[in-house]
N, CA, C and O of each residue as an XYZ file, in Angstrom:
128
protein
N     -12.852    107.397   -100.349
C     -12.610    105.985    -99.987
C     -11.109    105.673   -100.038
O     -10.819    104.670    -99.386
N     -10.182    106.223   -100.592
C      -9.022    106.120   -100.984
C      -8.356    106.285    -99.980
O      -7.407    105.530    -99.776
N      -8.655    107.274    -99.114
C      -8.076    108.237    -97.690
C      -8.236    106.986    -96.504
O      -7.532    106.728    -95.528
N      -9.575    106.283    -97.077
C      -9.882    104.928    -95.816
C      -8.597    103.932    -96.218
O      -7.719    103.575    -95.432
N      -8.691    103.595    -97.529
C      -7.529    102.492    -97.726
C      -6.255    102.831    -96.868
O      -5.862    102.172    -95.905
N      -5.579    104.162    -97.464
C      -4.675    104.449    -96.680
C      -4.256    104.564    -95.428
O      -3.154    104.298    -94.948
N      -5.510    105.110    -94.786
C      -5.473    104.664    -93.271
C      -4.784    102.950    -92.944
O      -3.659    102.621    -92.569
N      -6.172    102.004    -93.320
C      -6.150    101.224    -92.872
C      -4.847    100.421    -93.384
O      -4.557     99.443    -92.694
N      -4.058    100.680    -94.443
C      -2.680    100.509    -94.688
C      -1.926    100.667    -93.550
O      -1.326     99.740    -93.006
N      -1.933    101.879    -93.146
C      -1.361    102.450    -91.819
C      -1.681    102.005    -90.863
O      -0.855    102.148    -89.961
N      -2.769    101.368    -90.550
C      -2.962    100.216    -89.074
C      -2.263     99.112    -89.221
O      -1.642     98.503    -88.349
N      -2.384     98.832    -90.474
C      -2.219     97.369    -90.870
C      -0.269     97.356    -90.409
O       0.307     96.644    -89.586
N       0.246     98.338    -91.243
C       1.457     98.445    -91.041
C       1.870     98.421    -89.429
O       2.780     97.709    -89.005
N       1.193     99.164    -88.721
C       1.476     99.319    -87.484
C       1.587     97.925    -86.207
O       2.166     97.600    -85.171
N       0.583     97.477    -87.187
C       0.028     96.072    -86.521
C       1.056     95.099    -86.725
O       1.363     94.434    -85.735
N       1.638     94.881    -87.776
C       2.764     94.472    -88.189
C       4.139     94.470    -87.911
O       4.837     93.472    -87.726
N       4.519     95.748    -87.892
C       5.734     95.824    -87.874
C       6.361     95.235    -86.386
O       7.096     94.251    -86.308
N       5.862     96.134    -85.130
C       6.050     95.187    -83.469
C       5.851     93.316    -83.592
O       6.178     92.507    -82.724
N       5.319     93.059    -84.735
C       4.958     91.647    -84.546
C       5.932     91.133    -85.185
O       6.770     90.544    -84.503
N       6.109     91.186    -86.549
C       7.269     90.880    -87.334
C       8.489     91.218    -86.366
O       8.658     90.133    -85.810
N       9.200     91.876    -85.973
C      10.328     92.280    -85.223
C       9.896     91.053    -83.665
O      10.447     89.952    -83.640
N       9.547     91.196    -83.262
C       8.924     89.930    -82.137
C       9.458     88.780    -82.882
O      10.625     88.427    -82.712
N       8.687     88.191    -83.679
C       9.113     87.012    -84.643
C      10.290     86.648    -84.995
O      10.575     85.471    -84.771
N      11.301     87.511    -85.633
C      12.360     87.766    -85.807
C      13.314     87.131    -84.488
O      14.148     86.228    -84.429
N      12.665     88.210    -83.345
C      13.514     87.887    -82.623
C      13.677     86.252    -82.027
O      14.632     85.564    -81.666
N      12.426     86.083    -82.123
C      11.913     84.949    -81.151
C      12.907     83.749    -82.283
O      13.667     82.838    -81.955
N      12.541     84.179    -83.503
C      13.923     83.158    -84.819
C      14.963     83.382    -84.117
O      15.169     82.446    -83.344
N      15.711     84.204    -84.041
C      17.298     84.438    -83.836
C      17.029     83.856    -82.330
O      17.642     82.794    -82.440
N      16.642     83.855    -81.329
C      17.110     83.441    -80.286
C      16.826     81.867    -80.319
O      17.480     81.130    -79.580
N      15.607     81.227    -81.387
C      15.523     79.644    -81.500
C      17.533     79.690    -82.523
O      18.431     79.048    -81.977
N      17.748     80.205    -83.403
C      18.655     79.572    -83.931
C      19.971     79.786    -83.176
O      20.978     79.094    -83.326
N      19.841     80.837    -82.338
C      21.212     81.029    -81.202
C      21.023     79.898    -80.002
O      21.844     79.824    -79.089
């Protein structure tokens, strides 16, 4: 079950990271 957590860590991360960086950007171009 441990091997599942980790996976789904690893989606989760994946899922994340393109979105967060999107976000980011979409901030910096509202505060520019």
């Amino acid at each position: 079950m441990s091997g599942d957590d980790s996976r789904t860590s690893m989606e989760m991360l994946a899922w994340v990271l393109p979105y967060s960086i999107c976000v980011l950007a979409g901030l910096a171009i509202a505060l520019w």
